[in-house]
Every structure is written in C-alpha cells, then in structure tokens.
N, C-alpha and C positions, 0 to 999 in steps of 0.2 A: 521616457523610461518609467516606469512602473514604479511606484512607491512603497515601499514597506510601511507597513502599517502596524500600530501596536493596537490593541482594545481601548476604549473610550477609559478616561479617568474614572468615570462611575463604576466601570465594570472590576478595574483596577483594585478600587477600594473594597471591592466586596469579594475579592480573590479567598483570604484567608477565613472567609467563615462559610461560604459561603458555591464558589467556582466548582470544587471537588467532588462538592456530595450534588450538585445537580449535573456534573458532567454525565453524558451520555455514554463515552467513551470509556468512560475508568473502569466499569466488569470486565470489558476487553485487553484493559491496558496492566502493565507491569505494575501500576500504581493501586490497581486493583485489591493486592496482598497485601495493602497497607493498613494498618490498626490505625484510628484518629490522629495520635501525637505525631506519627512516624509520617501520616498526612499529609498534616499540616505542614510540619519541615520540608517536607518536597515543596508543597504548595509555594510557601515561602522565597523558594529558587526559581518558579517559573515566571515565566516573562509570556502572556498572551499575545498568541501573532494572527493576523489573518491574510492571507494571499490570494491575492485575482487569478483566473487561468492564466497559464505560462509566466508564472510571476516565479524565481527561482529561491529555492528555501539553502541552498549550496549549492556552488560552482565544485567542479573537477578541477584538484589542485590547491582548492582554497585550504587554510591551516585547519584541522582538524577539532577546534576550538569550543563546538556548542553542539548541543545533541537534542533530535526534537521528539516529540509525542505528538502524534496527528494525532485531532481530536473529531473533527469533522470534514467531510471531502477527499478528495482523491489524488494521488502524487505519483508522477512516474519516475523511476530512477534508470538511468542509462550513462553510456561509456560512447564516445565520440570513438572512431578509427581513423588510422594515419589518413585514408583517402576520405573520410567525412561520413561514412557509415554510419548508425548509430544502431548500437544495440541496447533497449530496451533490459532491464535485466531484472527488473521489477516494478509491479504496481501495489502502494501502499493506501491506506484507508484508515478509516479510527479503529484506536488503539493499537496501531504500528510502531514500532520505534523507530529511530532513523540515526544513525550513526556511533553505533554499535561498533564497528567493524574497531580493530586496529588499526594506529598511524599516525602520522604526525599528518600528513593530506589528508583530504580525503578525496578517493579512489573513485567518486561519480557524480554526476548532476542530479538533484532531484528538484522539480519541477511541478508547480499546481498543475493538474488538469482540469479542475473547476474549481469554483469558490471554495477554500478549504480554510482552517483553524487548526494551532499547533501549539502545543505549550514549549518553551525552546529554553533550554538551561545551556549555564558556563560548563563546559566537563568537568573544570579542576573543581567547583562546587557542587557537581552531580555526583564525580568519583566520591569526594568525603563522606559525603552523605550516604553512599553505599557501603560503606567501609565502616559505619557506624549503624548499619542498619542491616540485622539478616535477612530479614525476609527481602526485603527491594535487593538485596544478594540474587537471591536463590531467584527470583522472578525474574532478573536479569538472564539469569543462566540458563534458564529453562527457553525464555526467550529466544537465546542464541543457540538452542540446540534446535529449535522448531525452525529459524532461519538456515541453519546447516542441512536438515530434513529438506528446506522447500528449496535448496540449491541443490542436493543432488536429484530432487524429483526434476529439474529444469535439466537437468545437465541429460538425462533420460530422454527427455520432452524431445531437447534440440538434435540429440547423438542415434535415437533409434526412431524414433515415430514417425509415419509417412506427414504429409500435411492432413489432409482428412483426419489421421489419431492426435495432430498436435492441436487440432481445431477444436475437436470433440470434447477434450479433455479439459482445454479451457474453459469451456464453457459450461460443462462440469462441477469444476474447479473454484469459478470466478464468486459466484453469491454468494459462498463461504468466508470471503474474506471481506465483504462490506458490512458489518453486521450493526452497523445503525440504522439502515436502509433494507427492514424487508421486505419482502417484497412477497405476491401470492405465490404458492407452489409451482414451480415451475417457468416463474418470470426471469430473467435473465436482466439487470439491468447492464450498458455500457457504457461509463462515461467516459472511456476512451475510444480514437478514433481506429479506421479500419488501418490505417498505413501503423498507428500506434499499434495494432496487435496483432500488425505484421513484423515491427520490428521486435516484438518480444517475443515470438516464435518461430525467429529464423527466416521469414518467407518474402516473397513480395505481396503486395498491396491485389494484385492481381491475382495471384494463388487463393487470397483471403476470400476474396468476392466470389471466384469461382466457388471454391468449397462450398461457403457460405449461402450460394444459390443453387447447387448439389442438392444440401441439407435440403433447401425449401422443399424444391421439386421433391424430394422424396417424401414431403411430409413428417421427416423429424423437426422439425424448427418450422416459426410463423416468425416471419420480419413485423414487429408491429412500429417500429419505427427505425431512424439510424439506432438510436443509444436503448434500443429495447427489443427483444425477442423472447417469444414461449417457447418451451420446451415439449414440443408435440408426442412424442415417443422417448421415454428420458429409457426406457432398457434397451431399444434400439442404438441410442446417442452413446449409452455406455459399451456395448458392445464394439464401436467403431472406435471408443476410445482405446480399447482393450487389444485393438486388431482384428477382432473377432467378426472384419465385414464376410 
C-alpha cells in the first residue's frame, strides 16, 4: 500500500514565511485573492501533502472532513457504477480546489495521476477561516460558479457531441487548465491515459484511438508521444469541435 506522505520537517518550518509567496500555484488558486495577513492564516491551516501516481487524496464515501488545493500535478476524480464502470468526471491540476461540493461524504474518488502536491485543510477550520475572511468568501464562490459552468459544458460534451466533437473539444479544452506547465503553441500535453480519457468522455478506449488516428491521418494533430501531441490545424480542430466537419 502506498504511503502518505507529508513534506520533509525542513519544508514544514518554513511554511509560514515562506511556502505561499513561492507557490507556483496561488495566481491560480483561491488563495490568490489573499492580502498577506489573511495569507498567512490560511497558511497556518495547511498541511503539505505529496502523492505518488494512483495514490488516493479521498475515497467515495469517506466523511466529508478535509478539503484540498493541488498545488502541483495531476488528479482524476471519478464515480464507480453498480456493475464497475467508472466514469471519469473530472481532471484537476494546480490551483484546483477539491472538495467543495456539499455533504457529509464525499460523492467521488480523487486519485494522483502523476507525481502531484496538495495543500489539505480540516473543513471545520477552512469554513472559519472563510467566515472571517471576505475575500477567500467571494473566491470561494466564484470558484464554485466556474465549477458549475464546467459541469454543464460536460453535461453538453456527454448528451450531444458525436465522439470526433467530444475528442476535438478536449483537446481544445485541456492546456487551459494546467497552467504551471506551458507548454509551446499548440502543444497538447496528456498526463492522463487513452482508456482515462475514454472514461471522461463517455467512450471506449477503442473510439479514443480511432478518432485519435482519424485526426493524425488528416493532418490536424502529430502524435509526438503517448502523453504529447501538436496541434497541426487548431481552426480546423475547432471547427470539428463545433460540428462544423
């Protein structure tokens, strides 16, 4: 079994002066809208974590208890089905939040997909601290309405798009939300797998690759590796996104 791991003692000690203002991730993150003092008291609450791939940050079911901030690397969250399905129903990255949602459960798995880094608070000491803090309020909320936003663009994704528009669109979509990792114009990176972004867009594994080798052959997309592809014709890619083959 896999070990949880906290940040080394050294790293530890130098959290409160130190962790915040070189984080990579904080422009991204909710803690972003933070003024110094109001900082520091967050800082004060987190707990440095770092997970191995497929090392789990919450089980489906576990008590609802701790809430995290990726700060680096990649996490998938998915929902198991009665017969073992799994649907995929988001991939998170630095400056993501993660347990947000309402509940006393919580409602999914979320899972390393590579080496990742998380700041992880108690709720009942993240709620106070929001409750005495407007701005980490309002960044909260805004938060949760950009979350709502990328749930019904999924709910579009899975309910009208052929696979060819759900494929396009992802890959579209995707270098948007790693934004520690840029990457050249029109680099595509994947640190998730083909059956993984099969199961986040409804398809099989087999669908994926097809599409996926469509694109080649027409010259919109270059495979440069598993976990990397260019974007050869990006207003072609968007047109297919759109329907518009």
């Amino acid at each position: 079994m896999l070990e949880l791991k906290t940040l080394p003692p050294s790293c530890a000690s130098r959290r409160s002066d130190s962790a915040c203002a070189t984080c990579g991730a904080r422009p991204h993150s909710v803690c972003g809208a933070l003024g110094q003092e109001d900082l520091l008291k967050l800082d004060a609450l987190a707990e440095g974590m770092s997970y191995a791939p497929g090392q789990t940050l919450v089980h489906e079911g576990d008590a609802a208890d701790q809430l995290f901030n990726i700060t680096s690397g990649s996490v998938r969250v998915y929902k198991l089905l009665a017969d073992g399905r799994r649907q995929i129903t988001g991939f998170l990255f630095a400056g993501d939040f993660l347990g947000l949602a309402a509940g006393d459960r919580h409602a999914f798995t979320a899972e390393a997909i590579e080496p990742s880094t998380a700041c992880r608070f108690r709720r009942t000491e993240y709620q106070a601290l929001v409750r005495e803090t407007p701005d980490l309020e309002r960044a909260l909320f805004d938060r949760a309405r950009h979350e709502l936003a990328a749930a019904q663009n999924q709910m579009l994704l899975l309910g009208r798009k052929t696979a060819q528009e759900r494929i396009a669109s992802f890959l579209l979509d995707l270098p948007s939300h790693d934004p520690l990792r840029e990457a050249p114009d029109g680099i595509v990176r994947l640190p998730m797998t083909r059956t993984e972004i099969a199961d986040y867009l409804g398809l099989t594994i087999e669908t994926v690759s097809r599409v996926l080798t469509k694109l080649k052959t027409a010259g919109v997309v270059r495979l440069l590796s598993l976990n990397e592809l260019r974007i050869e014709r990006p207003e072609r890619l968007r047109a297919l996104a759109e329907g518009e083959a």
